[in-house]
C-alpha positions, 0 to 999 in steps of 0.5 A: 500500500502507497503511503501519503506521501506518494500518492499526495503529489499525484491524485490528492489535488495537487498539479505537479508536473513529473521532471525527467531525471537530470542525465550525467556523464561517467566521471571518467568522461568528463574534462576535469574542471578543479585539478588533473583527473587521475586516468584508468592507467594512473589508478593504483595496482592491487598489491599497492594497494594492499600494501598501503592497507597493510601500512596504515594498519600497523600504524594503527596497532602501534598507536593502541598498543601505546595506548594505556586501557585507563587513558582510553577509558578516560577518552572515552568518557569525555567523548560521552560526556560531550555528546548531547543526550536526549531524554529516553522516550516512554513507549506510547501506549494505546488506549482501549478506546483508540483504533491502532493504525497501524496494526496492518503495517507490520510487514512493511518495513519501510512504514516501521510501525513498531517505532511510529508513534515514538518517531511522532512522539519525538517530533512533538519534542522537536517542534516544542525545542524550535519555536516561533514566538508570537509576533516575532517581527516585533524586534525587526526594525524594517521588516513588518508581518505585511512584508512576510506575506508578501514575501511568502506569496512569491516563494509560492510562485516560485515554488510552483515555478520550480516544479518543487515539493510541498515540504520543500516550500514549508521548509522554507517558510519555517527556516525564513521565521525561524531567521527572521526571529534571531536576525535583524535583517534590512528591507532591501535584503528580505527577498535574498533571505526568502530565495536563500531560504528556498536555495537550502530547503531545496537542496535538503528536501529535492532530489534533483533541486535547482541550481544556484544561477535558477534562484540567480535568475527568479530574482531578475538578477537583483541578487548575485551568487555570491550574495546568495552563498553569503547570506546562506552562510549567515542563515545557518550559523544563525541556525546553528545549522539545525534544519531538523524542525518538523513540518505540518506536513508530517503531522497532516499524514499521520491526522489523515491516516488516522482519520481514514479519510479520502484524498478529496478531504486529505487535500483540502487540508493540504489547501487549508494549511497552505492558507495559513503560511503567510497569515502573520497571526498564525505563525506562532502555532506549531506544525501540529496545530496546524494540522490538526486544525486545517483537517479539523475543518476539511472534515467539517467541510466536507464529511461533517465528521466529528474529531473522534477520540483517534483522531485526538489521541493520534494528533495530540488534540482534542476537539476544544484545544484546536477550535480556537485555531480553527476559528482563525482559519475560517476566518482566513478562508472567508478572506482569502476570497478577495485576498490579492495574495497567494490565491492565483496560485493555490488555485493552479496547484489544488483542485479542491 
């Protein structure tokens, strides 16, 4: 059985163009373009080869017979003591009362059914460990919750431009605030953080993900390689190269497949969550909010099916918890309809 994730991007109301696969040349066949590639006649023999193994081991053993056991147990100990530890996770338990998901997904193992609610359960940490504060524009001193949204409506233009995937564009979104609420950053390099945002996010995410001169060239120029390199360096120091935050888009997969709901609802949620990303006043919900909401209100919509104690037990919510959000994202629905931003856009990529 496909999961979500595969079948999401095809047939749950998403028009997304397949891309041929990049074609690259063998390596031997290529001109070098750093430093002299070595040929097939100048690799070394076998017996070189084993030599050199057999050189580097002996030095190996004269280092460890040098070695005293207590040194190496005092080394030892450093290297754990200097290693972050995460708390051990109690293995969640199943009530009576909630369907278990995933009783049928043991014999797939790519769907590690044993491990899946501790995976989530750690996710839930992750995103508590990354938040974004409510308005955390307020420390900028250029840069206002007007100028976000207009930025994150065209990352989602370019998104669709580039045939790109959807945790690709969250990625991207997450990383821009995350920045933005560390960093000051001045007006008239807010679009380079955006397309900086996206350069790292797809190379993350995408298996064949644009080339630096493409996000050159989607900013008519404004913005060179090397300025884009230098503000990709500063954006994950800021971050302290942590991009491991998780995206609503995870919590929505697990929602649905608790909810066994069909793709006309998984995507209308997709719709919904998509809604939210330029809305200033609901960037300080998590991904699990979020998700849990945006399919709260897709079932409401189109199955007027009520938030059973599955679905509260799976996403962590229950029914009283997110309708505060889910208030919020009618009203940014109702708005959307005479809302200049985003909208031409959603409209191409859903069929809702």
């Amino acid at each position: 059985m496909e999961t979500l994730r595969n079948q999401e991007n095809q047939n749950v109301g998403v028009k997304r163009q397949l891309r041929n696969a990049v074609v690259r040349k063998p390596l031997r066949g290529l001109e070098n373009r750093v430093g002299n590639v070595p040929t097939k006649t100048s690799f070394r023999s076998k017996v070189q080869i084993a030599a050199s193994k057999e050189n580097a081991t002996s030095k190996l053993v004269k280092v460890h017979t040098k070695a005293r056991p207590k040194e190496i147990l005092e080394d030892v100990k450093e290297l754990q003591e200097s290693l972050p530890v995460l708390e051990s996770l109690p293995t969640v338990k199943i009530p009576d009362n909630v369907e278990n998901i995933d009783v049928d997904d043991g014999e797939n193992p790519q769907l590690v059914s044993c491990y899946i609610n501790d995976i989530y359960a750690y996710m839930k940490m992750l995103e508590v460990h990354f938040p974004i504060k409510f308005h955390h524009l307020d420390r900028q001193p250029e840069v206002t919750g007007k100028m976000r949204a207009v930025l994150i409506d065209w990352l989602v233009q370019v998104h669709l431009r580039f045939h790109l995937l959807q945790e690709t564009l969250y990625m991207t979104i997450s990383i821009v605030d995350r920045f933005l609420q560390v960093e000051k950053v001045k007006r008239s390099q807010l679009q380079c953080a955006g397309v900086t945002a996206m350069f790292i996010a797809s190379k993350y995410e995408e298996m064949y993900a644009p080339d630096i001169s493409d996000f050159v060239y989607i900013t008519d120029s404004t913005y060179s390689k090397s300025d884009i390199l230098k503000m990709e360096k500063v954006i994950l120091k800021s971050l302290d190269f942590n991009l491991s935050k998780p995206l609503p888009l995870h919590f929505l997969r697990r929602n649905s497949k608790a909810g066994n709901v069909d793709a006309t609802v998984h995507g209308l949620a997709k719709f919904l969550m998509e809604l939210t990303l330029p809305d200033y006043d609901m960037a300080h919900h998590s991904p699990s909010e979020l998700a849990a909401a945006s399919l709260y209100l897709s079932l409401k919509l189109l199955a007027d099916s009520p938030w059973s104690e599955t679905l509260a037990f799976y996403s962590g919510y229950s029914e009283d918890e997110i309708l505060p959000i889910v208030k919020k994202l009618c009203k940014i629905l109702k708005e959307s309809e005479t809302s200049k931003l985003q909208v031409a856009s959603l409209n191409i990529k859903f069929c809702v």
